[in-house]
Each structure stands twice: as structure tokens, then as C-alpha cells.
N, C-alpha and C positions, 0 to 999 in steps of 0.2 A: 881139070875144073870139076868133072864130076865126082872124083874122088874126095878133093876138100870140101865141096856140098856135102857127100854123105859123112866124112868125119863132122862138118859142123852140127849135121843130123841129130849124129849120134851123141855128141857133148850137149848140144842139148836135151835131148834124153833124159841122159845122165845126171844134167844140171837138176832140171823138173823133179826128178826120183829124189834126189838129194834134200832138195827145200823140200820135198813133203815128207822124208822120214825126218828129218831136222822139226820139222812145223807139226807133226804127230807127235813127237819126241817133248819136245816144249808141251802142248796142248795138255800130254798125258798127264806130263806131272804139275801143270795149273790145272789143272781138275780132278787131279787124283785122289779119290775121299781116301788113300792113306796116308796122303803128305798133305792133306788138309784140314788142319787140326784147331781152325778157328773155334766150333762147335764145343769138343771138349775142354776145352783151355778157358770157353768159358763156365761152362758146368763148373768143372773144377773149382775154377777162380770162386765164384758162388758157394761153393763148398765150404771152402776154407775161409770166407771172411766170416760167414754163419759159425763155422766151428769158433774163429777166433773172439769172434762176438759173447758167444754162449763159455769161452774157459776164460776170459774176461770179467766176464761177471759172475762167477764162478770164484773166481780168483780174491777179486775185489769184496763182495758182498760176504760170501760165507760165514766172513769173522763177523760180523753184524748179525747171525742170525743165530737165535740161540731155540735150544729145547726147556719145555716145559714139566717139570713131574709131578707127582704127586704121592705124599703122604697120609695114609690114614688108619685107622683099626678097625675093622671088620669084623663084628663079630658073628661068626654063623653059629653057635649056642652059645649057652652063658657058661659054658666051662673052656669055650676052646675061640678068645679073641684072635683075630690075624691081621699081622700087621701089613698090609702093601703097599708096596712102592713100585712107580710104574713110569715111564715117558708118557704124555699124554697129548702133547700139543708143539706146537712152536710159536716165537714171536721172532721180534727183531727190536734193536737198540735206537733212540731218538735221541737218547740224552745220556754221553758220557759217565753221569751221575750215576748212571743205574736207574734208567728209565726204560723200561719193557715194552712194547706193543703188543695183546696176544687178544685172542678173543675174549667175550665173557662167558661163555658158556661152557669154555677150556676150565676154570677159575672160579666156578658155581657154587660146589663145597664148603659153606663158610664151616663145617667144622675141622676140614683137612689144611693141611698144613703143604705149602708149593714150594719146588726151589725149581733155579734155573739155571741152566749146565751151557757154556759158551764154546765155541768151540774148539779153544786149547782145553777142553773137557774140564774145563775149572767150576764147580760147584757153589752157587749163592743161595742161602735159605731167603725167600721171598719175606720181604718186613712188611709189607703194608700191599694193599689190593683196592687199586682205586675203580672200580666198575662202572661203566655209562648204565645208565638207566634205560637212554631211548636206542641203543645200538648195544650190536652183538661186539660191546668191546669192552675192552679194560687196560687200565696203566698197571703193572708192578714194579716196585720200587726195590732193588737189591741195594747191598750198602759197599760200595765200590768207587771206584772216580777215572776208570781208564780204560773205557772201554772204546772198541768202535764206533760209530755210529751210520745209522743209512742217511742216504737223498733223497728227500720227500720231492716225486713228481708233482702230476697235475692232473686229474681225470676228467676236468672239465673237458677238454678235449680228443677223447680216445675216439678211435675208429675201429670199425670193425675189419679185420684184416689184420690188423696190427699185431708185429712178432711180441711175444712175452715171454716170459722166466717165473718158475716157478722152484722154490728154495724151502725146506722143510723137514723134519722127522715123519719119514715116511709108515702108516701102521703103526704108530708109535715104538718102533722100532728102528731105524735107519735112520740116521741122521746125517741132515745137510745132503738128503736127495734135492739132485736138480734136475727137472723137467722140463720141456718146451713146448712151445704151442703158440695161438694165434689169438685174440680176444673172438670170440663167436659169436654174442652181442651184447645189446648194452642195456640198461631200465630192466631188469629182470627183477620179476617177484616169485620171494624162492620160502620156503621153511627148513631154518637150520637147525642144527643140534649138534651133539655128540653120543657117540654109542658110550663114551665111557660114563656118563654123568647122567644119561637118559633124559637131555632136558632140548628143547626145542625153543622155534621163535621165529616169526614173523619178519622178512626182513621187504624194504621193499629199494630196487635202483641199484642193482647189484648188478657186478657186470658178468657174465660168461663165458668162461674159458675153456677151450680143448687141450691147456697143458695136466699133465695127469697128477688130478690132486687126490690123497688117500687119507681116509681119518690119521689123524695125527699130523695133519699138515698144517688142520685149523692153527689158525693164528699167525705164519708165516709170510713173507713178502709174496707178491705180484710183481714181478719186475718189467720195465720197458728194453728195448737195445741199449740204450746206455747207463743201465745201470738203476735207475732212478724209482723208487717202488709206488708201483701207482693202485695200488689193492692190498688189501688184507685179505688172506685165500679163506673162506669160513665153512664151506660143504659143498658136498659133492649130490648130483642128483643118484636115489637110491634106484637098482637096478638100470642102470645106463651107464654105459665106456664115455670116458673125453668128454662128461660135462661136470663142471666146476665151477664154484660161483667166486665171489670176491667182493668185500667191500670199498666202493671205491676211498683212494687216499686223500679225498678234498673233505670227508667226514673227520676223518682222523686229525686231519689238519684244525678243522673246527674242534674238535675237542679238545687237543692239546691246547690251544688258546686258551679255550675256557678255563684247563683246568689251572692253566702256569696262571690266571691270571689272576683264579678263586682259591685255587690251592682243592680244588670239590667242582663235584660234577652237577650243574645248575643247568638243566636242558628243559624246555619244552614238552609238553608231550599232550596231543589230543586225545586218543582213547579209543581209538578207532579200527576192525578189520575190513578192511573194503577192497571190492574187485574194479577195475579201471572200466566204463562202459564203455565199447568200439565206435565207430562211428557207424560201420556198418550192422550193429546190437543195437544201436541206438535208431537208425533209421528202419531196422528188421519192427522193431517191439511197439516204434510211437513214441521214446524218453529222451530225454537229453543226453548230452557226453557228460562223464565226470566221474566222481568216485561214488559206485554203489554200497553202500554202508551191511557190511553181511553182519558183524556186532559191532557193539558199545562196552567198552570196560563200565562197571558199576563207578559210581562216584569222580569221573574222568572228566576230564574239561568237554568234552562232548554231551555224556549223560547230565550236564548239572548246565549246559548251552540247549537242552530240548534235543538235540540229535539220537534220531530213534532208527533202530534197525530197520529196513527198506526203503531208506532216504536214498535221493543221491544229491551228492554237494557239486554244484557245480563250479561255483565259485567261490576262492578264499582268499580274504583281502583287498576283493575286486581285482582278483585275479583268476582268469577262466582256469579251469584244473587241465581244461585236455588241454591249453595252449603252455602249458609250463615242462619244463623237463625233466625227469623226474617227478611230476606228478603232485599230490599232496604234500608226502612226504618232503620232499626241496623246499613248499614255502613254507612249513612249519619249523623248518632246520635255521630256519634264517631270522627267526624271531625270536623272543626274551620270556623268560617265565612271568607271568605276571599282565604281561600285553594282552591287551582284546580288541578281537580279529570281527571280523563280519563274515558272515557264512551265508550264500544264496543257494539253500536247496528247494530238489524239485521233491514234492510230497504229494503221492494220490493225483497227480495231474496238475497238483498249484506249488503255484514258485513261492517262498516265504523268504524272508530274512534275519537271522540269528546272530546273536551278540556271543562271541568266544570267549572266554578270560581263561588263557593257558595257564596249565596249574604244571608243577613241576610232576617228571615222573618219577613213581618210588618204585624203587628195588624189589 
């Protein structure tokens, strides 16, 4: 009896030892961060759909975007003219026909001569150069009928965060660079230009990007993840990495209306440089919110409405400026040449009210 006591003893023992290298053995490998590869697999996964995203639209849009150049004669004395030809810019295709998108300040030269290079590298001498007046843009018209075209997004609704694509002749060099990045923010008031053309401009409601834009990108799409271009890329801040501005595509969209519908560009335009007052500028100083007027173009629908330099408007159309998006600039985008507006500025501490009559803007 004592004997099969101690062997039952000892198989239990044995048993006990058993289920715990068995129960260690298990445990090891459900917890083993080397056979646990949830972690990476999803990184990965993340990887690859980002990659697939970005050689997607890569894929798709490139043929839609084309380079800008430019033709002219230089002369540095009067015995020795030189002629240059250079890349200067980029746009992208709206209209099969041969309808361009590129900036206006790409396009400034009215004595040079443009073409634009797509990118089965085929060469169209630019025929006609439709310029917006109140924006940094322009249609050109090549004489073709088969091209690609993009998808016009929506910027009514961007956010900050939001992944983008950026498509262009890079330095006016490189062409159909693509870069990535995030929107940074949104309602930016930037001054653009070009180093080639040395010409500048006021822009205001432009959105900010950290995907990497370089001269010679002006004019080029802002892309969303699917594809859809929701910005015209037009300058980069000077002295600073990963900022980049954009006009948003709900402008561009109003302009092409205009022009398919006038054939000519018939915009608005007040006449106005002004700084946004804060709410916290505003309650620091004693003024209202709204647009503080730093100048007046001469003979501008502002100068020839009483609007004098250290006004500030606060309201346009009886509509508050700080409560609008976009600011000034949005309800004047949204009006007709020719219309008059009501303007409630604050002057020397007294509120007044002023009669608008929007005059078109010239070139």
C-alpha cells in the first residue's frame, strides 16, 4: 500500500511538472513579442496603402500635368541680343481642348512667347493667354483636342491634417516631381511671385502646405488621396522648409464658369491691402474686428466709395467680416461687377456707412 501511495506521489509529481512546461510552453509563444507580429503587420499594412495611394495618383494624374516655358530675347547690349528658353512653371489640363490652368505671374511677360510641354514630352506653342485680374491665375489655350484632363475637387471643406499630393516641374527643372505632405492650414494671407519674372501679389485664403513646393511648381495641382486637385500650388514661404501655399480649387472653379460663360474674364475687384483685426488686437487697442485697410489702389472701387487708409470695414453687405470665412476676400468673390455693396466702417472711433459700386479689375 505504501508503495503504490508513493508511485501515485510521484506521477503526480510528474503530472504537475508536465502541465507547467506544457502551460509555460503555450504562454511563451502567446506572448512572445517574436511570434507576435500584430504590431508590424500593421505598420506595414499603413505603409503600403500610403505608398499605393501616392503611385496611384502618380499614375493617374501625371498625364494631366503639364510644364510651362518660356520664350524671349534678352538683350544684354545692343550688339549681342540672347535668345532664352527656359521651363518656368507648371499647370494642369481642365479641358480636353487645350485648356491649361497655370498661375498668372508664371505668364506675366506679355512680350514673351509660352509653350507647354505634356508629358509624353509633346510641345504646344501657347495661342491665346486668358489672365484673371483678381487672382494669381490664368487659362492658356494650346490648339489640340486630346488631352487628359483632372477632377476638380472641393475646398470648401478641407481640414487641417488632411494627406495631399503635390505634382510639378521641380526648379524649373524636373519634371512631374511628386511630393507629399499634410494641409498645415487654411485662410492664409501670403505674397507671391516668381524669381523668374520678378513680379509679386497679394494673395489672401490660401491654404498651407508642408508638401515640398519649389519655384517652378507654381502653377501645378494640390492633390487630395483620391486624386481630385483641390489647390493650385503658387509660392513657397522664402527662407523656410515645408511651407507652401495654394490657391484653393473652389476659385478656379468660379473662374472657369465665368470665363466658359463670357468667353473673358469679368471679376470684381475692391482695391483694397488690409490686415484681419484679431479679436484679441481688437479688444488689446479699443476697435472692432474686421478688415484694417493698410492702402487703397488709386481710382479702385474702394478709393472712388470714400475708403481711406486706417479705416477698418467691418462689415460687407451686412455681412460681419470676422464672422465670414475667408474674410473680405469670399464676399467679394461672390458678387458681379457692376453691383453696389454697403460697407459699415469704423473711422477715428465713428461707425459710417458707405455705398460700393464694384468696378472691374484691370490687368
Amino acid at each position: 500500500m505504501k508503495k503504490a501511495k508513493k508511485i501515485s506521489i510521484i506521477l503526480a509529481i510528474l503530472f504537475i511538472v508536465l502541465v507547467s512546461a506544457l502551460g509555460g510552453a503555450i504562454a511563451d509563444r502567446w506572448f512572445s513579442p517574436q511570434e507576435n507580429n500584430t504590431t508590424p503587420q500593421v505598420i506595414e499594412q499603413k505603409i503600403l496603402n500610403e505608398e499605393s495611394v501616392v503611385i496611384d495618383i502618380a499614375e493617374r494624374i501625371s498625364p494631366t500635368v503639364v510644364t510651362v516655358g518660356i520664350s524671349k530675347v534678352q538683350t544684354i547690349n545692343f550688339f549681342n541680343p540672347q535668345k532664352i528658353e527656359q521651363d518656368i512653371g507648371s499647370g494642369f489640363v481642365v479641358d480636353k481642348n487645350g485648356l491649361v490652368i497655370t498661375n498668372k505671374h508664371v505668364v506675366t511677360d506679355r512680350q514673351a512667347k509660352y509653350r507647354v510641354v505634356t508629358a509624353d514630352n509633346k510641345t504646344y506653342e501657347v495661342t491665346k493667354i486668358y489672365r484673371d485680374p483678381a487672382n494669381d491665375l490664368a487659362i492658356l489655350k494650346i490648339n489640340t483636342d486630346n488631352l487628359s484632363t483632372v477632377t476638380l475637387g472641393d475646398s470648401s471643406n478641407l481640414k487641417v491634417g488632411q494627406f495631399v499630393v503635390a505634382i510639378g516641374t521641380a526648379l524649373g527643372k524636373f519634371r512631374h516631381t511628386v511630393t507629399t505632405g499634410v494641409i498645415s492650414g487654411l485662410g492664409r494671407g501670403v505674397t507671391a511671385g516668381s524669381p523668374f519674372e520678378g513680379y509679386i501679389e497679394q494673395l489672401d485664403n490660401v491654404i498651407q502646405t508642408d508638401a515640398a513646393i519649389n519655384p517652378g511648381n507654381s502653377g501645378g495641382p494640390l492633390l487630395n488621396s483620391l486624386g481630385q486637385v483641390i489647390g493650385v500650388n503658387v509660392a513657397i514661404a522664402q527662407g523656410a522648409q515645408n511651407i507652401g501655399f495654394a490657391i484653393p480649387i473652389n476659385t478656379v472653379r468660379d473662374m472657369l464658369e465665368n470665363f466658359r460663360q463670357t468667353g473673358e474674364f469679368s471679376r470684381p475687384f475692391l482695391g483694397i491691402r488690409y490686415a484681419m483685426v484679431t479679436k484679441e488686437a481688437a479688444i488689446l487697442n479699443e476697435i472692432p474686428e474686421g478688415a484694417y485697410v493698410i492702402g487703397v489702389v488709386l481710382e479702385s472701387s474702394a478709393d472712388r466709395a470714400g475708403i481711406k487708409e486706417g479705416d477698418i470695414i467691418i462689415e460687407l453687405d451686412s455681412q460681419k467680416i470676422k464672422d465670414v470665412k475667408g474674410g473680405l476676400a469670399a464676399i467679394i468673390s461672390q458678387k458681379k461687377v457692376g453691383e453696389k455693396i454697403s460697407a459699415k466702417i469704423w473711422r477715428s472711433g465713428e461707425t459710417i456707412e458707405l455705398i460700393v459700386e464694384l468696378r472691374e479689375a484691370e490687368e
